[in-house]
C-alpha positions in Angstrom: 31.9 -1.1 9.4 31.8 -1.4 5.6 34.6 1.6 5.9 31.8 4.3 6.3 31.9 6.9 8.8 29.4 7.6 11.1 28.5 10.8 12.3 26.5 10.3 15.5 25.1 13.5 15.5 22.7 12.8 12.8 22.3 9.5 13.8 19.7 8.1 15.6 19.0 4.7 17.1 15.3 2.4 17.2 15.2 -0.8 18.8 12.5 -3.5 16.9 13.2 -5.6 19.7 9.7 -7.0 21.9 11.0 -6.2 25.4 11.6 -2.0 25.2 12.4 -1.6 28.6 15.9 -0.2 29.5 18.0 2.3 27.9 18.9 1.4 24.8 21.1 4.6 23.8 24.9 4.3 22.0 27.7 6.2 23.4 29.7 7.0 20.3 33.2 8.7 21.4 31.5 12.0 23.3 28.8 11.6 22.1 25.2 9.6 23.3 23.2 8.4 20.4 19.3 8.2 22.0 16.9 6.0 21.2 13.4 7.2 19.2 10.0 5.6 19.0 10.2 6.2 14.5 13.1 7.3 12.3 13.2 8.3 8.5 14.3 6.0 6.2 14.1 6.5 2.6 11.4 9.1 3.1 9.4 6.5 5.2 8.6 7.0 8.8 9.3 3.7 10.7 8.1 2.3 13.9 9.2 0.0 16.3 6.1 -1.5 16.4 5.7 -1.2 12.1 2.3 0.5 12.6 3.3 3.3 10.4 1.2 5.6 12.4 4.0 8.3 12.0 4.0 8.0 8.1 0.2 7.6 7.7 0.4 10.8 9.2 2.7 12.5 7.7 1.2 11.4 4.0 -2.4 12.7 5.1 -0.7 16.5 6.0 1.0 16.5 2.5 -2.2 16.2 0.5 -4.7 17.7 2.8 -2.5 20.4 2.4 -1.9 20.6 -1.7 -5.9 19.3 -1.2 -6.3 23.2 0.0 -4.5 24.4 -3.3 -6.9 22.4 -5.4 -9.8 24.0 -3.6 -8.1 27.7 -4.8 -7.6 26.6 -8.4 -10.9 25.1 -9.0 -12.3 28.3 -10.2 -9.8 28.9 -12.6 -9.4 25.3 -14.0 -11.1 22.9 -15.9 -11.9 19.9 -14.0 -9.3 17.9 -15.9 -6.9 19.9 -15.3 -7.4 19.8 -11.4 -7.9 16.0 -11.8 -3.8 16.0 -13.7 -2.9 18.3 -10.6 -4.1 15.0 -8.5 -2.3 12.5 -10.6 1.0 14.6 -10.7 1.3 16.0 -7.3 -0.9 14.3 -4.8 -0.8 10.3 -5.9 2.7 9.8 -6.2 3.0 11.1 -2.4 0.4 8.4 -1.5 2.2 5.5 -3.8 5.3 6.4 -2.4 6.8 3.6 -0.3 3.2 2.6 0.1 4.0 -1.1 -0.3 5.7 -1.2 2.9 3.5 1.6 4.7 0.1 -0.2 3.4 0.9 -3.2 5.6 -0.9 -1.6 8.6 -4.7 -2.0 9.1 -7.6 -0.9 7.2 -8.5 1.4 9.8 -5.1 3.0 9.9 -5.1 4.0 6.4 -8.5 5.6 6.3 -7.2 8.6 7.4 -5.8 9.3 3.9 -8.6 8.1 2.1 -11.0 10.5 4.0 -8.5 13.3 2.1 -8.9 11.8 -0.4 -12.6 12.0 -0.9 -12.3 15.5 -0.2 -10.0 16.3 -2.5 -12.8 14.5 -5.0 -15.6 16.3 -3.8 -13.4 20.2 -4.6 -12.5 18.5 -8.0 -16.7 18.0 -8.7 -17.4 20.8 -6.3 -19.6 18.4 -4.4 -21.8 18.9 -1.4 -20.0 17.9 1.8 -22.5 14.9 3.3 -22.9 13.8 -1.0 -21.4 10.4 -1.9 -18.2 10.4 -4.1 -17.6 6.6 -4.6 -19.2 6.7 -8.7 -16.5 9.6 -9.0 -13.6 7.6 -8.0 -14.6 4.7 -10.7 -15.7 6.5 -13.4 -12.4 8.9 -13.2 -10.4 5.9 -12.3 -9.2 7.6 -9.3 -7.5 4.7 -7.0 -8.5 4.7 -3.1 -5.2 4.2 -0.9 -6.7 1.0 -0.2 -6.6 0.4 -3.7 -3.7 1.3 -4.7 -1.8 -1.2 -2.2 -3.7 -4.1 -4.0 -2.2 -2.6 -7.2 1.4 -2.8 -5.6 0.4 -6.4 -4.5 -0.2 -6.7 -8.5 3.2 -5.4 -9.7 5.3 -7.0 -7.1 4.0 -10.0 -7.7 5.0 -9.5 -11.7 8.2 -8.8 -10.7 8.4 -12.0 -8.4 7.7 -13.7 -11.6 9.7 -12.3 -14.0 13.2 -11.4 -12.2 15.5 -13.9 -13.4 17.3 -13.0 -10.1 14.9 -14.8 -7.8 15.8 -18.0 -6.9 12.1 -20.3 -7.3 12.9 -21.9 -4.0 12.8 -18.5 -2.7 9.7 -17.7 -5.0 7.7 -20.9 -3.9 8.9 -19.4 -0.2 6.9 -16.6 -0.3 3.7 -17.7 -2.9 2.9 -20.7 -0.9 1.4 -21.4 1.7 0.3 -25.1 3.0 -0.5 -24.3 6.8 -3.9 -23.6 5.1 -6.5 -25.9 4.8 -9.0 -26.8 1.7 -12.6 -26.1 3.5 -14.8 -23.3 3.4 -15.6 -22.2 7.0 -15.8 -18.5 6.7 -19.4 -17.9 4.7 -18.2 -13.7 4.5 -16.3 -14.5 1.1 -18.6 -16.9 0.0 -19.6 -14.3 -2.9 -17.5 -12.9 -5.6 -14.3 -14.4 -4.9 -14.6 -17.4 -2.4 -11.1 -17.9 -1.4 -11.6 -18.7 2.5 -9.6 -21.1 2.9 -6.9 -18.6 3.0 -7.8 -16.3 4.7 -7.1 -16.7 8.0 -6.7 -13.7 10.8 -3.6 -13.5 9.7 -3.7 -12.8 6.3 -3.7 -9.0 6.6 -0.6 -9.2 9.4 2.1 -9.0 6.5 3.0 -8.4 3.3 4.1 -12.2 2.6 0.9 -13.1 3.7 -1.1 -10.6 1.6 0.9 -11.6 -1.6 0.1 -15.3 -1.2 -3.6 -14.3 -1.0 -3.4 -12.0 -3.6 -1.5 -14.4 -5.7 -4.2 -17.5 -5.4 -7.1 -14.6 -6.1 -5.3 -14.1 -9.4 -4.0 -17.7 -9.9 -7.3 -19.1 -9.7 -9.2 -16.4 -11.9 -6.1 -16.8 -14.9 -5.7 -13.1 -14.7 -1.9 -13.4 -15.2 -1.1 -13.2 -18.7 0.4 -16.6 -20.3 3.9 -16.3 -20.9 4.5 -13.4 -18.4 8.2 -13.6 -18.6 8.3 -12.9 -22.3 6.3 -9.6 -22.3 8.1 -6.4 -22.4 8.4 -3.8 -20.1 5.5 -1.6 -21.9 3.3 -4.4 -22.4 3.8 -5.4 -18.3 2.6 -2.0 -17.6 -0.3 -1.8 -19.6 -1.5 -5.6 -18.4 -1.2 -4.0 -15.1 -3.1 -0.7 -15.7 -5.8 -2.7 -17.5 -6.3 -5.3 -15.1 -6.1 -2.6 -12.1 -9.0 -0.4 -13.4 -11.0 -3.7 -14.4 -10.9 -5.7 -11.5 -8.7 -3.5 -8.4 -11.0 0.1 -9.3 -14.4 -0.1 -6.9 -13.9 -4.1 -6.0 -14.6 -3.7 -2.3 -15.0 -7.1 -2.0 -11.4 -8.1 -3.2 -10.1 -4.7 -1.4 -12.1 -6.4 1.7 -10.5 -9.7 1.5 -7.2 -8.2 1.2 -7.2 -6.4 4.1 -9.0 -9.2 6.2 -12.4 -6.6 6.8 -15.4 -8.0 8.1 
């Protein structure tokens, strides 16, 4: 297919498919190509069920781990250098691919956010049982919860700005009219009120999460007018300013995101 060759030895087969029962191997010439519960992709671990437990996982050993290096080098570094050491080594590995891995649960990604406060409390050499949340905010240091919201932001932009996508295709994916107009869910009645779309479902998938996160910045006018003519630079700095204003310690926008009660 598409004249490549395939060599089955490296090769490896998962089914997405609801009914898993049967054998679902490949005989290639000799030899039988078995079937896997994940596979990486692109330096993501996938699922067949797209729980991203594997990956999760795998993110949370990787910075526990360089987490223990910061613990040795905090007595011979200033704190800002041990917080660059975090920005250069240990976020990227937790942004990576996170906009498809962040689709899982709130619950499921907590697991790297617990390393994460750890690795705030060596930076500050904090007590163990002391509370870390001011730390994140005033170093604007991004939760993993956080920093999906910010990938929300930027796909969104480039939804918006990539003369590529069609605006059928656009409209496709930004709205959403199975929703209706009334408030019955009083739990978002307070900073941002926008029940009325969000439904059980709204944390299920990432079309689902950009519509909401869309109308959330729709109705507050936090997308800059004219958003096609800004450049490049200027994109990312709207971003990064409008990510540490209203994404940085908003647990009630983080909350609505992710559909927590």
């Amino acid at each position: 297919m598409n004249k490549l060759a395939l060599n089955p030895k490296k090769s490896q087969i998962l089914s997405f498919k609801a009914n898993q029962n049967g054998d679902n191997s490949v005989l290639v010439g000799d030899v039988k190509i078995q079937a896997t519960e994940t596979v990486k992709y692109l330096g993501v671990f996938l699922d067949k069920n797209f729980k991203f437990l594997t990956h999760v996982r795998h993110v949370t050993a990787k910075i526990s781990k360089l987490g223990g290096m910061l613990r040795q080098m905090r007595e011979i570094l200033i704190r800002d250098h041990l917080l660059l050491f975090y920005n250069c080594y240990i976020k990227p590995i937790i942004q990576y691919g996170l906009i498809a891995y962040g689709n899982t649960s709130y619950n499921k990604l907590n697991d790297i956010c617990l390393v994460q406060k750890r690795i705030v409390k060596t930076i500050f050499k904090l007590q163990k049982s002391a509370g870390c949340s001011e730390f994140f905010v005033s170093n604007k240091v991004f939760t993993v919860h956080e920093l999906y919201v910010v990938e929300l932001l930027r796909v969104l932009i480039d939804l918006q700005t990539n003369q590529e996508v069609e605006s059928d295709s656009l409209k496709n994916i930004l709205n959403d009219n199975k929703h209706h107009k009334y408030q019955t869910r009083s739990r978002t009645s307070g900073l941002l009120g926008m029940s009325e779309n969000n439904g059980r479902g709204a944390s299920s998938t990432l079309k689902k999460r950009l519509r909401l996160a869309f109308n959330i910045w729709t109705r507050y006018n936090l997308f800059p007018v004219e958003l096609h003519r800004l450049s490049s630079k200027k994109l990312k700095g709207y971003v990064r300013k409008i990510s540490e204003l209203y994404i940085l310690g908003n647990n009630d926008l983080i909350n609505l995101i992710f559909d927590v009660i």
